[in-house]
C-alpha atoms as one frame of an Amber mdcrd trajectory, in Angstrom:
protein
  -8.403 -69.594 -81.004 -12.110 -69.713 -82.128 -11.491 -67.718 -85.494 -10.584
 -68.253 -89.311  -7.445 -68.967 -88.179  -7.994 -72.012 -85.945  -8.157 -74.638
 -88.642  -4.772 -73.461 -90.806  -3.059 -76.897 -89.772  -5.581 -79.118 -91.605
  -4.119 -81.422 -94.325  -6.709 -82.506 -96.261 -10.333 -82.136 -96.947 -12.756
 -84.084 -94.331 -15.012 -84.760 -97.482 -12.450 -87.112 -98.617 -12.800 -89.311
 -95.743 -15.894 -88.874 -94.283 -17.181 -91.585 -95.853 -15.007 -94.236 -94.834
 -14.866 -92.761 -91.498 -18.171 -92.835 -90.716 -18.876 -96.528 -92.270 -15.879
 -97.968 -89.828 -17.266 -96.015 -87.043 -20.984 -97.089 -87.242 -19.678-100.589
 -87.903 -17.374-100.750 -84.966 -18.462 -98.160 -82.562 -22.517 -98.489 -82.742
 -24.832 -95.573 -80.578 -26.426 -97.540 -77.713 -28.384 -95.678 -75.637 -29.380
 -97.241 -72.599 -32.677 -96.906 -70.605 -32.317 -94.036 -68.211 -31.251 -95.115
 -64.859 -30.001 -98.419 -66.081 -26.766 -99.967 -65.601 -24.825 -99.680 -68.976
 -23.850-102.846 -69.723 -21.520-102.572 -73.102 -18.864-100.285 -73.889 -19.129
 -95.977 -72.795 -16.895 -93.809 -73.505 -15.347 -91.870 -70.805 -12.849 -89.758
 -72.883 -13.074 -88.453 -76.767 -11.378 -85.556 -78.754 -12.310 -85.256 -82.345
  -9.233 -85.596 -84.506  -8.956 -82.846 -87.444  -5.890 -81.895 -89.027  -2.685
 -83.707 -89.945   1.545 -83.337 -90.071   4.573 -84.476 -90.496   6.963 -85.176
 -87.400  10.202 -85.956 -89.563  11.039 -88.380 -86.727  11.887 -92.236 -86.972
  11.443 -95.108 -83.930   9.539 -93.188 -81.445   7.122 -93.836 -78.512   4.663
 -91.366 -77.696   2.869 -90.782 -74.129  -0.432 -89.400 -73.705  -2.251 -88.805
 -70.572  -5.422 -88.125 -70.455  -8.479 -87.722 -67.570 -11.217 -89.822 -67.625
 -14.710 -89.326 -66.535 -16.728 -92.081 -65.963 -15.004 -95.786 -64.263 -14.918
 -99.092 -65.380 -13.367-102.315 -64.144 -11.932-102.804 -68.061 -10.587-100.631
 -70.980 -10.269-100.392 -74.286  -8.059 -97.615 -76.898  -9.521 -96.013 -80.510
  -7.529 -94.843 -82.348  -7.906 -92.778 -85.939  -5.361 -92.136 -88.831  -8.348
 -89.884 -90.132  -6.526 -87.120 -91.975  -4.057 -88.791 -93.653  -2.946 -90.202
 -96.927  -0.792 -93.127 -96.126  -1.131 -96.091 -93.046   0.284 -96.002 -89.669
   1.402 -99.013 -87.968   1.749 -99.190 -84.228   4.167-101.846 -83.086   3.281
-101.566 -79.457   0.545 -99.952 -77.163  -0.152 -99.521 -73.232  -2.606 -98.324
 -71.144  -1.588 -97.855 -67.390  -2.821 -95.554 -64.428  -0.979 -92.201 -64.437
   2.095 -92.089 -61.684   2.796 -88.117 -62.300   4.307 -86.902 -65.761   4.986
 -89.387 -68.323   5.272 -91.875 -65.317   2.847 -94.946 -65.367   2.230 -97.156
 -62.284   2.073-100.484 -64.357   1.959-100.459 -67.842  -1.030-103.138 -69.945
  -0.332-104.712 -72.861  -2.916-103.335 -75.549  -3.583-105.737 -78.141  -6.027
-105.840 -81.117  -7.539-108.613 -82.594  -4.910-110.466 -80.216  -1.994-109.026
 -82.466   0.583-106.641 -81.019   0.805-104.764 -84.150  -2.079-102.674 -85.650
  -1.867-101.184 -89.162  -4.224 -98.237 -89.586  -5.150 -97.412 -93.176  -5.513
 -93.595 -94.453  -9.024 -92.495 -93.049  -9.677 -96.000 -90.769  -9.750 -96.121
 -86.995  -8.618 -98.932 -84.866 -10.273-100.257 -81.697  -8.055-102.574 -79.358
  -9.029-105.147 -77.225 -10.558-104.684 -73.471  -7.710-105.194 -70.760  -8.821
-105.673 -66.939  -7.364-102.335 -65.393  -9.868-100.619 -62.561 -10.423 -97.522
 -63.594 -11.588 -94.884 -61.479 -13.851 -92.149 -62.170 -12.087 -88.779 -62.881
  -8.786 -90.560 -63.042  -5.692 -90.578 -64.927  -4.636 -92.786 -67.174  -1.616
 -92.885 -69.759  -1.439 -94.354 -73.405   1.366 -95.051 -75.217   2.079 -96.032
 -78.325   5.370 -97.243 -80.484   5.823 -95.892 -84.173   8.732 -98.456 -85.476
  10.001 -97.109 -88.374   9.655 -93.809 -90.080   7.005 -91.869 -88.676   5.962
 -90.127 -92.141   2.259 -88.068 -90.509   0.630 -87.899 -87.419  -3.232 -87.369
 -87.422  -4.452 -85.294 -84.436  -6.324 -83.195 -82.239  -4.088 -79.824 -81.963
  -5.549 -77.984 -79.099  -5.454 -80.594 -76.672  -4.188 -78.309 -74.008  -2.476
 -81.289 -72.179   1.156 -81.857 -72.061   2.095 -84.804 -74.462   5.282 -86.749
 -74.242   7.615 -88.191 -76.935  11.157 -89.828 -77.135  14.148 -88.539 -79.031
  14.204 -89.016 -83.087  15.338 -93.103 -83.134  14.640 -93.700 -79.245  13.139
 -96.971 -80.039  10.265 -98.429 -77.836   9.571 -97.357 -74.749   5.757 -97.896
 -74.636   6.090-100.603 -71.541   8.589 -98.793 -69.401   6.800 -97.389 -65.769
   9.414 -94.571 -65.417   9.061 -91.646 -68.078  13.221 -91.176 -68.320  13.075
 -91.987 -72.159  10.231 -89.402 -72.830  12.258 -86.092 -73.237  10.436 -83.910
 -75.922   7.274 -82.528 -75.512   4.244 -80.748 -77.225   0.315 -80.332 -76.661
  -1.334 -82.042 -79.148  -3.560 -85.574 -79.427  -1.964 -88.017 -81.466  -3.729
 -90.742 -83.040  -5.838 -91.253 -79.887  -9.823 -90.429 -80.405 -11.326 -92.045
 -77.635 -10.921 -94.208 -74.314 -13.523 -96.494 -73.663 -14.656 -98.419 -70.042
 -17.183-101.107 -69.138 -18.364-102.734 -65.485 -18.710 -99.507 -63.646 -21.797
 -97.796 -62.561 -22.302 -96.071 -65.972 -25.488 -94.301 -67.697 -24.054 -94.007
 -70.832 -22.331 -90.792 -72.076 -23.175 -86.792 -72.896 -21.368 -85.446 -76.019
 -20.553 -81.953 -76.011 -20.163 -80.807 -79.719 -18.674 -77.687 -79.742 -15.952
 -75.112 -80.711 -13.058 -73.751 -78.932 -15.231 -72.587 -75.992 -16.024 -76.261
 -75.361 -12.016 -77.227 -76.707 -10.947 -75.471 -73.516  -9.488 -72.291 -75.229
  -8.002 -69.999 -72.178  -8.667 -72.145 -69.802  -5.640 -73.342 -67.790  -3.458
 -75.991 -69.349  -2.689 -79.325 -67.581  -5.695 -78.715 -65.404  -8.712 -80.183
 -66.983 -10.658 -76.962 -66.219 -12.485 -77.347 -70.120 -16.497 -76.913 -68.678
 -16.799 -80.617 -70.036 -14.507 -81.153 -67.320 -16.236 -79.418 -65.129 -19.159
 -81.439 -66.044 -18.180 -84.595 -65.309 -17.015 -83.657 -62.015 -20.211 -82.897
 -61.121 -21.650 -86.308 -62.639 -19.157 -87.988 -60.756 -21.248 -87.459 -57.843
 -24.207 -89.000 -58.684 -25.161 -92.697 -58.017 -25.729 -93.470 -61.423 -22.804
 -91.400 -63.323 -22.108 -90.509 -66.964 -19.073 -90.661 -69.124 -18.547 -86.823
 -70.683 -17.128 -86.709 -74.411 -15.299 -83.759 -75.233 -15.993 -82.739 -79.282
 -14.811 -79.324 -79.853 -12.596 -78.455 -82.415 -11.316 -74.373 -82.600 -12.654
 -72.663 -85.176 -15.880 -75.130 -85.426 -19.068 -74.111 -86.998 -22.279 -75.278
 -87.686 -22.943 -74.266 -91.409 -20.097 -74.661 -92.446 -16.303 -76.646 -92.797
 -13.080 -75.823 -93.630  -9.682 -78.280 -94.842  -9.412 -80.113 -91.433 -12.196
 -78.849 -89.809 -15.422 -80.697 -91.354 -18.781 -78.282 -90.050 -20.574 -79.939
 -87.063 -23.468 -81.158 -89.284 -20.321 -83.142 -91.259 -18.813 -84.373 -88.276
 -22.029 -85.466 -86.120 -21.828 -88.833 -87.211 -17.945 -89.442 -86.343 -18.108
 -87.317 -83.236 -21.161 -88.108 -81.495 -23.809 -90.498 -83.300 -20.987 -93.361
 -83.398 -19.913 -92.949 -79.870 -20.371 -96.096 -77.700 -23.167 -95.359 -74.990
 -23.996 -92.004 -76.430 -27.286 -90.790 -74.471 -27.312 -86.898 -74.748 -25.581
 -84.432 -76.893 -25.042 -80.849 -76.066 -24.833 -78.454 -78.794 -22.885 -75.538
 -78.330 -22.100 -74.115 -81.479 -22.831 -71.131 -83.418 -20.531 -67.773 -81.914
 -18.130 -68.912 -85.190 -21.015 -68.751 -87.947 -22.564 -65.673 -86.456 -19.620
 -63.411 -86.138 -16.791 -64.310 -88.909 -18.537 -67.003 -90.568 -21.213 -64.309
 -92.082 -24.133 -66.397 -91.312 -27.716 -65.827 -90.628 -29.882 -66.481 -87.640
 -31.843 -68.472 -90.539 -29.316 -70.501 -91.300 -27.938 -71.240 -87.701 -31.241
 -72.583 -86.465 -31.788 -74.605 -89.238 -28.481 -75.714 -88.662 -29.746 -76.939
 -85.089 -32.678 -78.168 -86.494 -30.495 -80.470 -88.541 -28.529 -81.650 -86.168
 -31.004 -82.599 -83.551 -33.497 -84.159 -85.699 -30.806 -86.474 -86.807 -29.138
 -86.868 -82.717 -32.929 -87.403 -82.247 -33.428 -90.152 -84.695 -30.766 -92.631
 -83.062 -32.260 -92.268 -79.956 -30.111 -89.468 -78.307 -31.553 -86.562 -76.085
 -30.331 -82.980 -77.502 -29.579 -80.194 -75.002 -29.292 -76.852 -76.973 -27.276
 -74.561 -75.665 -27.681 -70.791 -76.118 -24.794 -68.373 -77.872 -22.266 -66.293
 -75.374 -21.928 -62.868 -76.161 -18.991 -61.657 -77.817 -18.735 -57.901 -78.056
 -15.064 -56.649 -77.825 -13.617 -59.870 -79.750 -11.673 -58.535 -82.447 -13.635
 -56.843 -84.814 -16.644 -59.430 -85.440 -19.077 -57.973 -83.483 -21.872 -55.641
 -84.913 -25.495 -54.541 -84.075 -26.692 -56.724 -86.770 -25.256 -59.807 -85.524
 -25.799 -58.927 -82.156 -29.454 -59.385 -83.221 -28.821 -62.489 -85.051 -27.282
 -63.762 -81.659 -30.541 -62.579 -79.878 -32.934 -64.572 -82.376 -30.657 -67.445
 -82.298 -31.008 -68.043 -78.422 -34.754 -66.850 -78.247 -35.045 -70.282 -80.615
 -32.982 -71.824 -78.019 -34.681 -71.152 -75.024 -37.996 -72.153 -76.558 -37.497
 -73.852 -79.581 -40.856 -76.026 -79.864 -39.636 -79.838 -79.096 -36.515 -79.254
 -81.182 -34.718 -79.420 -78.116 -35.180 -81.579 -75.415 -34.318 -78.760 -73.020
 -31.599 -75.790 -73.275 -28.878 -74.668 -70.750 -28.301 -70.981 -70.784 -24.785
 -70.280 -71.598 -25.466 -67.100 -72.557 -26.966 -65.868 -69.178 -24.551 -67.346
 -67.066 -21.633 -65.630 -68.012 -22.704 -62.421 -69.826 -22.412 -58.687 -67.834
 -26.408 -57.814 -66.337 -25.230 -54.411 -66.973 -24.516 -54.691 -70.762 -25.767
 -58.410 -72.014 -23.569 -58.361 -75.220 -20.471 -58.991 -73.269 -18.787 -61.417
 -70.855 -19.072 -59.694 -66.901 -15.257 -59.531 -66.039 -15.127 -62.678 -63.445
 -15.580 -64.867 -66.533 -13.939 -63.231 -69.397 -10.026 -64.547 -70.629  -9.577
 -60.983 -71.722  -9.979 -61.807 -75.191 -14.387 -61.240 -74.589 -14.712 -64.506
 -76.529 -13.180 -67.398 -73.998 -14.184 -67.856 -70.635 -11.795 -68.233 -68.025
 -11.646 -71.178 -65.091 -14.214 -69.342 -63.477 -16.516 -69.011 -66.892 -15.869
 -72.680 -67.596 -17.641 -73.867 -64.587 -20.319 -71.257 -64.704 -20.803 -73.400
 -68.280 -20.557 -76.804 -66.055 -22.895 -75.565 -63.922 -25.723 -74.111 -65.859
 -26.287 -77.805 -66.805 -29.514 -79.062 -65.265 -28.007 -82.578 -64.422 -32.000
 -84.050 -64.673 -32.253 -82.928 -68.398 -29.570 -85.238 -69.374 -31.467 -88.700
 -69.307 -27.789 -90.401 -68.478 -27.743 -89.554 -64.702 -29.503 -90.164 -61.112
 -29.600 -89.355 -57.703 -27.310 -86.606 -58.039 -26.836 -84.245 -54.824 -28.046
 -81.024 -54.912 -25.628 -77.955 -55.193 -24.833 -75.673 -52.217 -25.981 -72.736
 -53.584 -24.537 -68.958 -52.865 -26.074 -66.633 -55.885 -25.353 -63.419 -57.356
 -29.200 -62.248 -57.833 -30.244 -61.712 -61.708 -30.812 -58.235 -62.831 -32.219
 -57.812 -66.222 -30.379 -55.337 -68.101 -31.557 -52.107 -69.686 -30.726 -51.374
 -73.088 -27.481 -50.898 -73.472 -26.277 -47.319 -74.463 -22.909 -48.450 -75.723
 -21.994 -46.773 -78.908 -22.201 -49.832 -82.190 -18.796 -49.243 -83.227 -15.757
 -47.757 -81.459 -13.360 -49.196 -79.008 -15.188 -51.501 -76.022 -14.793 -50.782
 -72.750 -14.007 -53.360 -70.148 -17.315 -54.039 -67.645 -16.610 -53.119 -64.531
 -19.748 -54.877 -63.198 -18.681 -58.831 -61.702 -22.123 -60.297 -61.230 -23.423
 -62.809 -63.320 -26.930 -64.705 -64.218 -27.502 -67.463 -63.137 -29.303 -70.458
 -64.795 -32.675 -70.765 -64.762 -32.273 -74.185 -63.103 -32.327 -74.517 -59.879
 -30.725 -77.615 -59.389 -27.548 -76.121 -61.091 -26.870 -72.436 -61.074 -23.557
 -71.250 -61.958 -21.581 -70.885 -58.331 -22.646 -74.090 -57.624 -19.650 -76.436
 -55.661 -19.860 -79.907 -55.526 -17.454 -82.373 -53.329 -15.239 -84.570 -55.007
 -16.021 -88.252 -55.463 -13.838 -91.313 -54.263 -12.694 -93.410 -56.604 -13.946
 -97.295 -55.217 -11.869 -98.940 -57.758  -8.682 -99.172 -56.366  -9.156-102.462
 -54.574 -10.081-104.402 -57.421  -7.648-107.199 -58.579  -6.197-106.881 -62.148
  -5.234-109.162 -64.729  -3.379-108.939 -68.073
């Protein structure tokens, strides 16, 4: 959930170990963006979720299993992995990377190694990066890593929401990280362990677009085991172009802009860990802000200059910055008031035309909210809680993204288009305080791009990597 109570499983404070964390990174894990329409020639990520919060599993000799869907290909791969949010190391006796076979099933399990060494001890607040393995790797595919945990198993450091079924053995089921079958992996929960990011090289890559964001952008209320988060959606749509993109997925529930929490650092504290040190980061997309302007008790003020912040340093390392504008949020809980509503109104007005700040903007806000009454969600995209989007809203995110603003794509086809015409709204009559009602009205507004307006469908794209030969 994107409220004060989205961050509760934090361990520790981020300021502890920002520091380190963002020294390793920029050591190991430098920004290199590439000249648009170039071939990226180093290391992009394809896959990312920002770790945050901490516990401990009681649990001794296990092997955990985590799928996870890629966006961009490669012809090799490579693992990071983060004991961020902890106070004591992590060793990992044994880690794979395979293509997904259904489940906790893998089709042929590859050795990871790093720094040639099986084993990998992970200090409190360090990340490891393993070494590349040959393993084709196509774009929007599955792949599954697995890691050993010999010994006791005294924290985990992890992403919480991660809205993907996760697979562990038994307490004392021993290593299982090269088995192909999934037999041994009997427990399961929904959270990223260890795992931060997923790396590829050789494929046709651009570099990659980070979308910093809260639990809109986490995937809250969307479906589960689906990859229906609109960064999914996103990179389905990249996926068709000749020149594709890897999409980086940095929400965190309960994220704001002005400020952090214990295990959720503000995204002005995590924008060097989450999207400055991410290899081949071109563009960032910043959708942030519903948290600080409805419970979080800041100011339009402060919000934009929280923007302004954050772009100016995307901006200086070379990264395009896509603002994105603030959904409307009448009806969620009890955070919504005329005065904020206006806050939310002056926040996006910067958005839309916030004098070079901004390289360009996708409008968020217009593609999902009711024409009829403009401080809600219309009904075909609201969860039901008037904060989340739905499947439906998710894509209507995905495809309010002007594809040509990103600097990390080319030759992309153009949608097939079938639009809901845009209606500007009256003033809305509805009383400030009392119970909402439910909008009947199920139109939307589109984006202002036409290139990408929200009912936009785009065929899938075939992987090509399936007939290359693979080596340990």
């Amino acid at each position: 959930m994107s409220g004060p109570l989205g961050h509760l499983r934090g361990r520790r404070r981020f300021a502890a170990v920002a520091g380190a964390l963002a020294a390793t990174s920029a050591a190991l894990l430098p920004a290199a963006p590439a000249v648009a329409g170039t071939k990226q020639r180093g290391w992009t990520g394809t896959w990312a979720t920002a770790q945050h919060a901490a516990y401990d599993p009681g649990t001794s000799e296990v092997t955990v299993r985590i799928p996870v869907r890629v966006s961009a290909g490669g012809s090799s791969v490579r693992i990071r992995l983060t004991n961020g949010f902890t106070t004591e190391p992590v060793t990992i006796g044994h880690a794979t990377v395979g293509r997904g076979d259904g489940g906790s099933a893998v089709a042929k399990p590859y050795r990871l190694r790093f720094g040639g060494k099986d084993e990998v001890t992970i200090a409190a607040g360090e990340q490891a990066v393993s070494d590349a393995v040959r393993i084709p790797v196509p774009a929007r595919g599955d792949l599954v890593v697995s890691l050993y945990f010999p010994g006791r198993l005294t924290h985990v450091s992890q992403h919480w929401m991660g809205l993907q079924t996760v697979y562990w053995t038994s307490d004392g089921g021993g290593d299982h990280a090269g088995d192909a079958d999934g037999d041994a992996f009997t427990r399961t929960d929904s959270t990223f362990p260890f795992l931060t990011g997923v790396d590829v090289r050789g494929g046709d890559t651009a570099g990659a677009v980070v979308a910093l964001g809260d639990s809109i952008t986490d995937g809250a209320s969307s479906t589960a085991n689906a990859n229906r988060r609109w960064p999914d959606y996103l990179a389905a749509r990249l996926s068709a172009c000749s020149a594709t993109a890897g999409v980086l997925n940095e929400g965190i529930s309960g994220n704001r802009i002005t400020a952090g929490t214990d295990g959720n650092p503000s995204a002005l504290d995590r924008l060097e860990r989450d999207v400055l040190s991410q290899p081949g980061a071109r563009t960032l997309i910043l959708f942030e802000g519903v948290n600080d302007l409805s419970w979080g008790r800041a100011t339009a003020d402060q919000v934009i200059d929280g923007m302004k912040e954050i772009a100016r340093r995307a901006h200086a390392r070379g990264l395009r910055v896509i603002g994105a504008t603030v959904v409307p949020y009448r009806g969620w809980g009890d955070y919504w008031t005329e005065a904020k509503e206006a806050d939310r109104r002056n926040v996006n007005t910067f958005v839309r035309d916030s004098g070079g700040v901004f390289d360009d903007y996708a409008d968020f806000d217009k593609a999902v909210r009711d024409p009829n009454d403009p401080t809600r969600y219309a009904a075909a995209f609201d969860s039901g809680d008037h904060l989340h989007p739905n499947d439906t809203g998710m894509k209507a995110f995905a495809d309010a993204v002007d594809l040509t603003t990103l600097g990390a794509a080319r030759d992309c086809p153009p949608a097939r288009v079938r639009l809901t015409p845009y209606r500007p709204a009256a003033a809305s009559t509805s009383p400030a305080a009392g119970p909402p009602n439910r909008p009947a009205v199920r139109g939307y507004a589109p984006s202002r791009r036409a290139t990408a307006p929200p009912t936009a469908v785009f065929d899938s794209f075939s992987a090509v990597f399936d007939s290359f030969s693979v080596t340990e």
